[in-house]
C-alpha positions in Angstrom: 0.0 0.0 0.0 0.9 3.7 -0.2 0.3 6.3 2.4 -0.2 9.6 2.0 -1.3 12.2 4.6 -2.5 15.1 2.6 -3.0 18.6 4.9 -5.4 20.5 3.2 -6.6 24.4 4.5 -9.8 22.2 5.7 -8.3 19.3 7.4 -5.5 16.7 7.1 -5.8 13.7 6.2 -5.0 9.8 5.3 -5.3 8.8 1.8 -4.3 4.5 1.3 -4.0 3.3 -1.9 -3.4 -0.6 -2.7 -4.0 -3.4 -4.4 -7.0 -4.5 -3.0 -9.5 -3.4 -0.2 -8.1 -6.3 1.9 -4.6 -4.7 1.6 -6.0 -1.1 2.4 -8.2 -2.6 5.3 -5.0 -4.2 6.8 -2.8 -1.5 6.0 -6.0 0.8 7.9 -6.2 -1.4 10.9 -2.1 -1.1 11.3 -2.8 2.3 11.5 -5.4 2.0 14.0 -7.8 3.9 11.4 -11.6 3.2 11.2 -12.6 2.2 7.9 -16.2 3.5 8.8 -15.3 6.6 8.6 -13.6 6.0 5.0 -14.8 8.8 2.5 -14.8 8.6 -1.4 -15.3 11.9 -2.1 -12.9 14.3 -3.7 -11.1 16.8 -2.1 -13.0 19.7 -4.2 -16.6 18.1 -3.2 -15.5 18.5 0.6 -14.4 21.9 0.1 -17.7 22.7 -1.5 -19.5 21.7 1.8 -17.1 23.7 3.8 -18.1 26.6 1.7 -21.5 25.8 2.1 -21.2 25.0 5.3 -19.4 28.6 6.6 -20.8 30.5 4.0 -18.1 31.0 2.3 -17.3 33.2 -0.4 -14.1 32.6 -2.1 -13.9 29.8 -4.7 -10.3 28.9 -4.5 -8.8 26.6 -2.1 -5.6 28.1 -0.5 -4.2 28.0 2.4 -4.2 31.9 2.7 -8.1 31.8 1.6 -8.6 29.7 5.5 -6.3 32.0 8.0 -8.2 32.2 11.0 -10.8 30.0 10.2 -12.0 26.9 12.1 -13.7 23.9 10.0 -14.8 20.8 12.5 -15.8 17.8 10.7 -19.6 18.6 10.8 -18.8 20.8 8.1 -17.4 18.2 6.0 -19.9 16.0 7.1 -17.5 13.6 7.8 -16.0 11.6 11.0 -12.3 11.3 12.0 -11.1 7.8 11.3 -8.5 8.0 14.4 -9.8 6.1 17.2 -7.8 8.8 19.3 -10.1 11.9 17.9 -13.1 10.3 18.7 
């Protein structure tokens, strides 16, 4: 598998790629990540609901753009997948 933590202005977080989704579930579990909380959506979708979300106004995604902002995971609509967030 290959790991990749991604920081994004909205969040960081865990992207695993493999083989197949018995290697990514292992490679997950290792990690002590909960594949419930696994999301398929594209980065751009989740920063549409952030926009939505805060009312946003801006339509490009920089870090500059989120300066003193604070986005929870409600906005994204999503759930951490770190058994030590939750």
């Amino acid at each position: 598998c290959h790991i990749m933590l991604d920081e994004l202005p909205y969040g960081n977080f865990v992207e695993i790629e493999g083989e197949n989704s018995a290697a990514i579930h292992s490679a997950a579990h290792r990690l002590g990540l909960d594949m419930q909380a696994a999301i398929s959506e594209s980065y751009s979708s989740l920063f549409e609901k952030v926009r939505h979300a805060l009312g946003l106004t801006f339509a490009d995604l920089t870090f500059a753009n989120f300066v003193g902002l604070q986005v929870a995971s409600e906005h994204l609509q999503v759930q951490s997948a770190d058994s030590n967030q939750q």
